[in-house]
N, C-alpha and C positions, 0 to 999 in steps of 0.2 A: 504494500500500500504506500503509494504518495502520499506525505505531509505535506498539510499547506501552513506557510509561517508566513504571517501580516508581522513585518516587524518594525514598517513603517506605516503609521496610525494616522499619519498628514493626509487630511484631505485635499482633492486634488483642488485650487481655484486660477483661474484665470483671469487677467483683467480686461475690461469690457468698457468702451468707449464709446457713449452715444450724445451725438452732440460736444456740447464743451464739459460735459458731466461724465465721471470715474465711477466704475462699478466693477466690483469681483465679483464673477461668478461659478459657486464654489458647488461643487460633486455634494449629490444628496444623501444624507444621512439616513440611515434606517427608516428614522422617526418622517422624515419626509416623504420617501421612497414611499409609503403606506398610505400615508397621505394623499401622496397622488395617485395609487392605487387604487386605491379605497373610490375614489372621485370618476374613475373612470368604470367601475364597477356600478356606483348611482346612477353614472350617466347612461348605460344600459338599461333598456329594456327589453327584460325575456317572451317568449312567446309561451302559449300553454306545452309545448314540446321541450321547452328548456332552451331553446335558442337565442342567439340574441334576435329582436324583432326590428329592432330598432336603437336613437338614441336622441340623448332630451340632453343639449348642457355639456356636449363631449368636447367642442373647443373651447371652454372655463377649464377644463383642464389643464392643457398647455399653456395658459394664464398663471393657473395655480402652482406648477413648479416651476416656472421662470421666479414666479413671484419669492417662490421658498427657496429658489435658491441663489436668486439674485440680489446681492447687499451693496448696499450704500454708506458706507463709513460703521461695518460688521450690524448695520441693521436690515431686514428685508424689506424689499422695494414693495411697495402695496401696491393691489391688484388695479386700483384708478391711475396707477402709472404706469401701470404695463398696457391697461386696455389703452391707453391714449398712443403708444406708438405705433410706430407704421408696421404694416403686418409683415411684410420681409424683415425687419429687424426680430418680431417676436419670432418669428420661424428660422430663422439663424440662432435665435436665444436657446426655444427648445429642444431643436437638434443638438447643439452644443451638450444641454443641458441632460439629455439623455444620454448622449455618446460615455460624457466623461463621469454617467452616477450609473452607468453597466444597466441601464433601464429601455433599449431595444430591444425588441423583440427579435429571438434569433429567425432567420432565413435559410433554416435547412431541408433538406430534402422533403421529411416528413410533415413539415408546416406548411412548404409551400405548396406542395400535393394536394392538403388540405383544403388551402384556397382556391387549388383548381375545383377540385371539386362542388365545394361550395358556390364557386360562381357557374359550374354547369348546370348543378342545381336549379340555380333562379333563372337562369336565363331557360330551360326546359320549363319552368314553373310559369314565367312569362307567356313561352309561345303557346300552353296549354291555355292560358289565362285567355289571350286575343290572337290568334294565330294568324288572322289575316292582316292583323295594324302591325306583327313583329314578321310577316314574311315579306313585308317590305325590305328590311332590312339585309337581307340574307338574300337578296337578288344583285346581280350585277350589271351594270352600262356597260357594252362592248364596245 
């Protein structure tokens, strides 16, 4: 068996320059990680089958861990200043912000499989649904 030694405990932070204003943006701690977890879990809604159905509130998310892990002089930046900036900055934030607190979702064989599947699904679910407004699509101009 491989050990795993943390034997450095520093969080990772970076610093973040928007406008004329300084910000680190520091790798999420457990307590956060959950937090944003936790957020995107509400922000689901399941189906009577257990699936997700839908979602209510899922870009508050990406809001809430820039916010938790975005500091202003080791304080967190509040969510009325992150909703106020431009939205390519907040999607460079949350990228960031996921890469370097290990909170991507991985991309391997068996996940992404999944997804195929999933979108055969609905798009079979679709042409069952209207077959004549989705075999439009599925036609070519030669």
């Amino acid at each position: 068996m491989s050990e795993l030694n943390f034997t450095d405990l520093t969080p990772i932070t970076l610093p973040v320059t928007i406008g004329d204003q300084t910000y680190q943006l520091h790798e999420a701690t457990g307590d956060v990680a959950a937090k944003y977890r936790n957020a995107i879990i509400e922000a689901t809604k399941f189906g009577p089958d257990g699936k997700p159905a839908g979602f209510r509130g899922l870009a508050d998310t990406e809001m809430l861990l820039i916010s938790l892990c975005l500091k202003q002089d080791n304080q967190p930046v509040p969510m009325a200043t992150i909703r106020g900036l431009p939205s390519r900055i907040i999607k460079a934030l949350f990228n960031k912000a996921r890469e370097i607190s290990d909170l991507e979702e991985a991309e391997d064989r068996q996940g992404l499989e999944k997804q195929l599947k999933d979108v055969q699904e609905k798009l079979t679910k679709l042409d069952e649904e209207n077959p004549a407004k989705n075999a439009l699509s599925n036609t070519t101009d030669g």
